[in-house]
C-alpha positions in Angstrom: 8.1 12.8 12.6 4.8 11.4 12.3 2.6 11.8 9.3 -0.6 14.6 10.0 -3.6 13.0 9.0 -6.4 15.1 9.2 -8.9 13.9 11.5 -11.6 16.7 11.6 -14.5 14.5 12.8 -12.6 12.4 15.6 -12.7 9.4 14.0 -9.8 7.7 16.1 -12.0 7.8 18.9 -15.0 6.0 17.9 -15.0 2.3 18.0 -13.2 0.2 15.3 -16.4 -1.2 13.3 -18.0 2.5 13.2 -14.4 4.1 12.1 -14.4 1.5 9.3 -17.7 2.0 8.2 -17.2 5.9 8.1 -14.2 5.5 6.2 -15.5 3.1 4.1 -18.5 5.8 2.8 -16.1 8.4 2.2 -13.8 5.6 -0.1 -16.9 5.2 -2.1 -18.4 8.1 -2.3 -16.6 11.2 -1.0 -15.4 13.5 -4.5 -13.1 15.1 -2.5 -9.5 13.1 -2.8 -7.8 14.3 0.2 -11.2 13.5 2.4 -10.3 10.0 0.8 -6.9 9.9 1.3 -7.2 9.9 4.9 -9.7 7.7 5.1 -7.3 5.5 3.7 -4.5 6.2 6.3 -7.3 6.2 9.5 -8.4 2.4 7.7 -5.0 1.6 7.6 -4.3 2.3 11.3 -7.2 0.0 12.1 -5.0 -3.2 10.9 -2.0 -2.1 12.7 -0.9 -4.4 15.2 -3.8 -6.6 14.6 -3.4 -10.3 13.6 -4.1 -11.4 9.4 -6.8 -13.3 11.0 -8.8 -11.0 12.6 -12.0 -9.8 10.7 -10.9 -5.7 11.1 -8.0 -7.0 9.4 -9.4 -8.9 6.7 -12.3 -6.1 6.2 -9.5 -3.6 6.0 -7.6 -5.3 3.6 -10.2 -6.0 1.2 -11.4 -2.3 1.1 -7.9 -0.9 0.4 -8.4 -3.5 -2.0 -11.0 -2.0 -3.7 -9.4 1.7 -3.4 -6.3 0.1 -5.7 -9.1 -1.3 -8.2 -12.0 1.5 -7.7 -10.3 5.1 -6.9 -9.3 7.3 -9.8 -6.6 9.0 -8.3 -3.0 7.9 -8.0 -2.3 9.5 -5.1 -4.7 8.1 -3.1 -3.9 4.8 -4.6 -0.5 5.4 -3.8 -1.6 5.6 -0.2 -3.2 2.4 -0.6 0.0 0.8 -1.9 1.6 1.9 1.2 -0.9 0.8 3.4 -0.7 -2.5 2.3 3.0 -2.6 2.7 2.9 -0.7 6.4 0.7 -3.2 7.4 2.0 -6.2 5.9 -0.8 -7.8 4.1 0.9 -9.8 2.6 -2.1 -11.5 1.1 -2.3 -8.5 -0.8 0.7 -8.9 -2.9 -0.9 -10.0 -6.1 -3.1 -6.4 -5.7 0.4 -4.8 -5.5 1.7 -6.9 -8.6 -1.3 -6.1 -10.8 -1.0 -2.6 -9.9 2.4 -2.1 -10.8 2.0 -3.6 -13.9 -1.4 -2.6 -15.3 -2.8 0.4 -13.4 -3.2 4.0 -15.4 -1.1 6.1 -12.7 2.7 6.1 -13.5 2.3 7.1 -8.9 0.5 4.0 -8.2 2.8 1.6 -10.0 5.5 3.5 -8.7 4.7 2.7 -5.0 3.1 -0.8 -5.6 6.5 -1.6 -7.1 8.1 0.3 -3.6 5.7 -1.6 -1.3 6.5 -5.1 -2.9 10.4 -4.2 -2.0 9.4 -3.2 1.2 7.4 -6.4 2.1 10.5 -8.2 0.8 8.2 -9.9 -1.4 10.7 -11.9 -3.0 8.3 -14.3 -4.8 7.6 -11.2 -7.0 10.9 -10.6 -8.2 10.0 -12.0 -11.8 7.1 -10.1 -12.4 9.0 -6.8 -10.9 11.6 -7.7 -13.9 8.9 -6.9 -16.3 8.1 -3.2 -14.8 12.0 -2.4 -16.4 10.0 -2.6 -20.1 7.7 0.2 -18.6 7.3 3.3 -20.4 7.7 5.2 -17.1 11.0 6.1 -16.1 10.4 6.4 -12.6 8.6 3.3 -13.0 12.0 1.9 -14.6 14.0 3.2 -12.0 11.7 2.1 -8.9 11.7 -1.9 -10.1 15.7 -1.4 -11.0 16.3 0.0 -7.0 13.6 -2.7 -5.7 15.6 -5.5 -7.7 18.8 -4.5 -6.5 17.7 -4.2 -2.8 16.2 -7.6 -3.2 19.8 -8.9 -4.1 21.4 -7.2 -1.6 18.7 -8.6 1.3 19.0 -12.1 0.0 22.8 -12.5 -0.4 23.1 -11.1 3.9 22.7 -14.1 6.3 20.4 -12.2 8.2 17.7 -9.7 7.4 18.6 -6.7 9.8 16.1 -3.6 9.0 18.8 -1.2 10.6 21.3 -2.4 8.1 18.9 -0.4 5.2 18.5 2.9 7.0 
């Protein structure tokens, strides 16, 4: 089932430079969190399918970015998280990797722990180790089932996505 995301002013429709910069003034300035929230996911969708070299890409990447860094609510930095995972920006990984360590909202290091396992960003696996000392236990628990898929990904020959669900 796919996820609603409320589009009230047809934003999907308008060309992709216009849909980012309308998205990107509510990200900076909208009050309202779930008017922000779905600006993340409409940003998001602009980077799907789309090469890491492509400038919609790039652009979309550094301003779910800045929601990580800027936004003061976890869940719509828990969106972020998952946009960055859903969209593989890989490039993003050290975002995801501060956030899971240092950000304020036990949600946001929560999912930037969960997007990091599903990027299979094993590179991170020793500074995951360190979200076990967290004082969150669903932060605790997230890095413990992260590590352990990690471990089970790495010892099969082949990485097979249907194998996980």
């Amino acid at each position: 089932m796919p996820v609603e995301v409320l589009d009230e002013n047809e934003l999907r429709v308008l060309p992709d430079e216009q849909r980012f910069t309308i998205c990107k003034q509510i990200l900076k300035n909208d009050s309202d969190e779930s008017k922000r929230w779905d600006a993340v996911w409409l940003i998001g969708e602009l980077a799907e399918n789309k090469n890491e070299d492509s400038s919609i890409f790039g652009k979309v990447a550094d301003m779910i970015e800045w929601v990580i860094k800027n936004d003061n609510n976890g869940v719509v930095k828990h969106e972020a998280c998952f946009q960055i995972a859903a969209r593989n920006m890989r490039k993003k990984i050290p975002v995801l990797l501060d956030a899971a360590l240092h950000d304020t909202s036990v949600l946001t290091k929560h999912e930037a722990i969960e997007s990091l396992g599903l990027m299979r960003a094993f590179e991170s696996e020793g500074l995951i180790k360190k979200a076990l000392d967290d004082s969150s236990r669903d932060v605790r628990e997230t890095a413990e089932f992260v590590l352990k898929r990690f471990n089970r990904l790495k010892s099969d020959e082949v990485y097979k996505p249907s194998r996980i669900l």
